[in-house]
Every structure is written in C-alpha cells, then in structure tokens.
C-alpha positions as CSV (number, residue, x, y, z in Angstrom):
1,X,-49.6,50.7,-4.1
2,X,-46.3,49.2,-4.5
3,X,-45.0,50.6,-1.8
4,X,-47.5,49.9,0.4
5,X,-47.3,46.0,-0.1
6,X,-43.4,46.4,0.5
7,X,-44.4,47.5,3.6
8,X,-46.1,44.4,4.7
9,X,-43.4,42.0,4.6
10,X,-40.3,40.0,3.0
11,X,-40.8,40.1,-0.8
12,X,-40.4,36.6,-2.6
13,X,-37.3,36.5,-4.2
14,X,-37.3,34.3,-7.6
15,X,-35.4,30.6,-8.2
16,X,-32.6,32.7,-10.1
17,X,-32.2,35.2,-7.9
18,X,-31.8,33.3,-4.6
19,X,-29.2,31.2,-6.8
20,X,-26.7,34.3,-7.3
21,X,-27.7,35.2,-4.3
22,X,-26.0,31.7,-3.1
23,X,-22.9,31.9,-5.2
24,X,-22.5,35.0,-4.1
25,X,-22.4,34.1,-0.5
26,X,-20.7,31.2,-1.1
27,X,-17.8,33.5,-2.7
28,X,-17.9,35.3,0.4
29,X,-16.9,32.1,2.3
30,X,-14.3,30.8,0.3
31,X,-12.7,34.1,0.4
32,X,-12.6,34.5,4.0
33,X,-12.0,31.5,5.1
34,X,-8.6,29.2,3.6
35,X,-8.5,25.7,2.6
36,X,-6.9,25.1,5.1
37,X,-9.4,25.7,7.7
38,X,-11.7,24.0,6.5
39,X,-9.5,21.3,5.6
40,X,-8.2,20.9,8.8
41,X,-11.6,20.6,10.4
42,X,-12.8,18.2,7.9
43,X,-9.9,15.9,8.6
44,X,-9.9,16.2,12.5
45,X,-13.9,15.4,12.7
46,X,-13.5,11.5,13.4
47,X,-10.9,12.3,15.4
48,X,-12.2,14.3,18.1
49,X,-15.6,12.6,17.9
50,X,-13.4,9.5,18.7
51,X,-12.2,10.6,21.4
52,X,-15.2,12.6,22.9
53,X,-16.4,8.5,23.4
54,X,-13.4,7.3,24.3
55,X,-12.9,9.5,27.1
56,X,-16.4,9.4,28.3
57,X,-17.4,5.7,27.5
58,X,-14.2,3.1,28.2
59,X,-12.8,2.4,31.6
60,X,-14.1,4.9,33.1
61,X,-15.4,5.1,37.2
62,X,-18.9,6.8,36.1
63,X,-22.2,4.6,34.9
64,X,-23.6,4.4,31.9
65,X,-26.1,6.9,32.4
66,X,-23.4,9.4,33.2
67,X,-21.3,8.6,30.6
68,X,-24.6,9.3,27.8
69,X,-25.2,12.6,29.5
70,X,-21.1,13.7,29.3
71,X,-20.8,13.2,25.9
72,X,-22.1,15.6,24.5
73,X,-20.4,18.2,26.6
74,X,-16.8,16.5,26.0
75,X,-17.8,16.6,22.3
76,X,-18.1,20.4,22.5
77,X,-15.4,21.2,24.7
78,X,-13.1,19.3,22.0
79,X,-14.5,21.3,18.9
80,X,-14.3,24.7,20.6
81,X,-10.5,24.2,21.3
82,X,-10.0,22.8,17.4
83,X,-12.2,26.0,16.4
84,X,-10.2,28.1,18.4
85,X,-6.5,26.7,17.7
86,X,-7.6,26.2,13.7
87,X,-8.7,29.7,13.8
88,X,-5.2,30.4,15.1
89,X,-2.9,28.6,13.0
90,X,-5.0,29.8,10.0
91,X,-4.3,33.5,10.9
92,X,-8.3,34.1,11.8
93,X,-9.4,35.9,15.0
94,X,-11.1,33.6,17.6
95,X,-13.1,34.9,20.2
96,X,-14.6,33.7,23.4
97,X,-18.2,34.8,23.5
98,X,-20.5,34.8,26.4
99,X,-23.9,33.4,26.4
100,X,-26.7,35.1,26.9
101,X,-27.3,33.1,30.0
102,X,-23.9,33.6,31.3
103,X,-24.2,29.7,31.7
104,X,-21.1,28.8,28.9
105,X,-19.0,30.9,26.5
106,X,-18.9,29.9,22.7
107,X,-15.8,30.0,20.3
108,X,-17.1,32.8,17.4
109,X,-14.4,33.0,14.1
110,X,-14.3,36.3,12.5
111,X,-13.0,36.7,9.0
112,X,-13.3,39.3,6.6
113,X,-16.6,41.0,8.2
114,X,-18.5,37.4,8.7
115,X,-18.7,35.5,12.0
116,X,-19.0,31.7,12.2
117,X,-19.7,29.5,15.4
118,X,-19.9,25.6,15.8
119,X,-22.9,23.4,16.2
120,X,-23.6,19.8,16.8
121,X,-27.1,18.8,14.8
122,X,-28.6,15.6,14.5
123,X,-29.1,15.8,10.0
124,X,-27.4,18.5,7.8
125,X,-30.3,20.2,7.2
126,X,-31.5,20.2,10.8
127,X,-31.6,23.6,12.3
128,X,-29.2,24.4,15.0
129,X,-31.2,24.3,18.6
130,X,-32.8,27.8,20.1
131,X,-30.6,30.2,21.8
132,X,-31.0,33.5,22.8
133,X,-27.0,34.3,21.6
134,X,-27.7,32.6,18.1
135,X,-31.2,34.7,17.5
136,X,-28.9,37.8,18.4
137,X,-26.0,36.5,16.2
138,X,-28.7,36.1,13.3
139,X,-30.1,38.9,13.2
140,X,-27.3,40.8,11.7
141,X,-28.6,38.6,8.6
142,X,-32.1,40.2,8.2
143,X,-30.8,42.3,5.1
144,X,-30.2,39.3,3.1
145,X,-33.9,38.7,2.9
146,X,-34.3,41.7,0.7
147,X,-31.1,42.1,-0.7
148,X,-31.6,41.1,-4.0
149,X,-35.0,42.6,-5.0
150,X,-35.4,45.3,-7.1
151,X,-38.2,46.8,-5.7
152,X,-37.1,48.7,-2.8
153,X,-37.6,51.9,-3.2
154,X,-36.4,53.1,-0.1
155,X,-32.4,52.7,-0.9
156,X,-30.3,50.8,-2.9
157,X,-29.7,47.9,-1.4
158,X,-26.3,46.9,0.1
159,X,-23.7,44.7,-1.6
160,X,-22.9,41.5,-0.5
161,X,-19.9,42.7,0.4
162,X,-20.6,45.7,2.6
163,X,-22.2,43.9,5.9
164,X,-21.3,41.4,8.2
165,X,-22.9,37.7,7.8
166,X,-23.4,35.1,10.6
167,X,-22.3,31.6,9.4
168,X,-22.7,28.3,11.0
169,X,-20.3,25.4,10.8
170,X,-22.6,22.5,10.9
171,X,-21.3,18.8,12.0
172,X,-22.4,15.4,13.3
173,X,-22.4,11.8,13.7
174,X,-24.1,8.7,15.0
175,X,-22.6,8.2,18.2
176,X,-23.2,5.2,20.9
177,X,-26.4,5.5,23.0
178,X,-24.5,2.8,25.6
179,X,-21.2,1.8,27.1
180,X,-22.4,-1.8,25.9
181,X,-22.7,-1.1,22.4
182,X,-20.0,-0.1,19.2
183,X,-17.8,2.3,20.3
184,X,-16.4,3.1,17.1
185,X,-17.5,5.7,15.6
186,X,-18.4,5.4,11.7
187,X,-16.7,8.1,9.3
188,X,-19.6,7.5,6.4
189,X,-22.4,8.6,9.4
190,X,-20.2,12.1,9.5
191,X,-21.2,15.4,7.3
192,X,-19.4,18.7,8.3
193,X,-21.4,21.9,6.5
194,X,-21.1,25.2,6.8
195,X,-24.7,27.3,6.5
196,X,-26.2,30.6,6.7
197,X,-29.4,31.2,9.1
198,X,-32.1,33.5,8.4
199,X,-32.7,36.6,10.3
200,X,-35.6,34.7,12.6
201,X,-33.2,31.9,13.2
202,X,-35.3,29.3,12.8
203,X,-34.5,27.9,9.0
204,X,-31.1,28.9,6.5
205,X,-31.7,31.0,3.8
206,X,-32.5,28.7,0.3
207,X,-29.3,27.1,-1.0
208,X,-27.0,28.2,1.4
209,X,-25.9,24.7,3.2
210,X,-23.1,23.5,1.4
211,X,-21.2,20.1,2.4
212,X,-17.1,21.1,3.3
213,X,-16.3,18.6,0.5
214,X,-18.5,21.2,-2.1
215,X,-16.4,24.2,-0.6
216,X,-13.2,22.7,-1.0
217,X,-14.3,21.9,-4.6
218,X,-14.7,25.5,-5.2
219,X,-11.6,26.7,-4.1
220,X,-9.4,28.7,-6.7
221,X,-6.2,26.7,-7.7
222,X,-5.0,23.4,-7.9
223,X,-4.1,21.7,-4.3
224,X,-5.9,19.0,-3.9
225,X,-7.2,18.8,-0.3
226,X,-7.2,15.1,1.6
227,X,-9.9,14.4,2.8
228,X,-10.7,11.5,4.6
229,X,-15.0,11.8,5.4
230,X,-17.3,11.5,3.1
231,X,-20.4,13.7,3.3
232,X,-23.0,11.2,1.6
233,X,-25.2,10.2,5.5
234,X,-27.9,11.7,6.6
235,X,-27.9,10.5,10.0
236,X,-30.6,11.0,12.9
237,X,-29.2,10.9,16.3
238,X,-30.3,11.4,19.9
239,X,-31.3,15.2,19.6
240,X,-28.4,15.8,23.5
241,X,-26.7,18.0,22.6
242,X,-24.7,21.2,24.6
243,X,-23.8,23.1,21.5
C-alpha cells in the first residue's frame, strides 16, 4: 500500500526536515563557493547597474524608447563579464553555455559539482523567467524533492553531497523607466540572492533563497566582509528583462 502511494507522486517532506534539508544546501554553497565571490559581486552590483543606465540613458544619439529597450541587455552583458572574470579571479570554472535557441549564450559557474547562472528578477522571491536551458539546467535537481524521506523503499537515497545542484544568483534593482527621470540608481532598492529551483522550474525549493548578506554571515572565520548594499527592498520593476 505504501508503495503504491510513493508511486503517485512527490511525498511531503515535514517543516524540520525541509530545514536540514536547507542548512545542508546552504553548507554546500558556502563550501563551494569563497567569500570572496560573493563578496565581490555584492560590492560591484551598484556599480554595473550604474553604468548599464549610464551608458544607455545620458548623451546618447538613440530616443528614449530605445534607450528603455537596451537596458536591459547592457545590464546583462555587464553581469555576465563580472560572472565570468569573478569566477576567474576566484579560481572557479566559467563556462559559456548556449541557449537552447541558439539565440544568446549564458555565463554558467561550476564549483565543486554545483552549477550557478545569473538572473535579473523584478522581487527576491520572484521566479526567474521560462527558458527552455533553465528547465534543462533544473532538472538535474529533481532528487532533492525526495531526498530526505524515509520512505523510499526503492534505494537509499543520495547524500547531499554525491550529485550535482543547479543554483541561481538572483539580483535586481529599480531602474529608470525614462531618460527624463532619476538616473541614479538607489543602493537600498538592490537585493543580490542566491537560490535553488525545483526540478519543474517554476518555484525554489522551501527555504532555500538566502540574501548574499545571510551567506556571508555564515561563512567560517573571522574576515569581516564590506559590504556596501543592503538587502532590506523588495522592489517591483518593469518585468524587461534579457536574462
């Protein structure tokens, strides 16, 4: 009987489970990726969101219309090459990955059997937006679901440590809708995350969305990382986004 009902679908893992489940994972994180890394992109964020509207938004030959639609596209351009040259400098592996659509390529991290790619969202807990590459890059995340349950019958289930994770490095910002308006961009509207998706990429898996500034906290040892955004908005902006 108890088999059979296995059979039917993802088991409902308990409050206490999902949380070592999440400290778990989050172990994983801190122990593949440095300080450093994340340090580096936490303290670079205004930066390169400055000058995505810089470049797009003052003096430029284009209208205004043009310079919204850019944006977003010099945005992205600007956090792959930070992904890829933090990566770098952090002794990581970077990747150029191909789209699905052969239409863009996409900056993937590996570290220590877990993968991690860079999106733009409009909230920290907003999903990242559909893509054939990310439900592929997901999917390696299905045996999380079950991971922790006892009930399986079929096999133990894997460690934690034994299988690759997809990861996603979250960030965003309210950003000018108009050459007209503020062009400054405001550090406290900023929140850089890093999260893990479920298998059906369409939500992350409970309590697995942590702020950089709660990873950082985590960290073994003493250095105390400057930081110079605060992760305390939870901003909703134009939903234009080519990440």
């Amino acid at each position: 009987m108890l088999l059979s009902k296995l059979c039917q679908g993802p088991l409902v893992v308990d409050r206490t489970e999902r949380g070592r489940m999440s400290e778990v994972l989050q172990s994983r994180i801190l122990d593949a990726f440095p300080r450093s890394f994340i340090t580096r992109l936490l303290e670079r964020q205004l930066a390169l969101y400055q000058q995505a509207v810089d470049h797009v938004m003052r003096d430029q030959p284009w209208s205004e219309v043009e310079a919204v639609v850019l944006l977003p596209y010099i945005r992205r351009a600007l956090w792959e090459t930070e992904l890829r040259r933090a990566a770098i400098d952090c002794q990581l592996t970077p990747v150029d990955v191909p789209h699905v659509g052969q239409n863009a390529t996409c900056v993937t991290v590996r570290a220590k059997r877990l993968v991690l790619t860079e999106h733009f969202v409009s909230g920290p807990s907003e999903f990242v937006r559909d893509a054939e590459s990310r439900k592929q890059n997901a999917g390696v995340n299905r045996w999380l679901t079950h991971h922790v349950d006892p009930r399986l019958l079929i096999a133990p289930p894997p460690k934690l440590d034994e299988k690759p994770i997809y990861v996603n490095l979250l960030h965003g910002g309210v950003f000018p809708t108009s050459k007209r308006s503020d062009l400054e961009i405001d550090p406290s509207a900023c929140f850089l995350r890093l999260a893990i998706p479920a298998a059906d990429s369409k939500e992350y898996l409970a309590g697995c969305n942590w702020s950089a500034q709660e990873l950082l906290q985590n960290y073994a040892g003493d250095e105390e990382p400057a930081v110079t955004i605060a992760d305390r908005a939870l901003p909703v902006v134009k939903k234009k986004s080519a990440s």
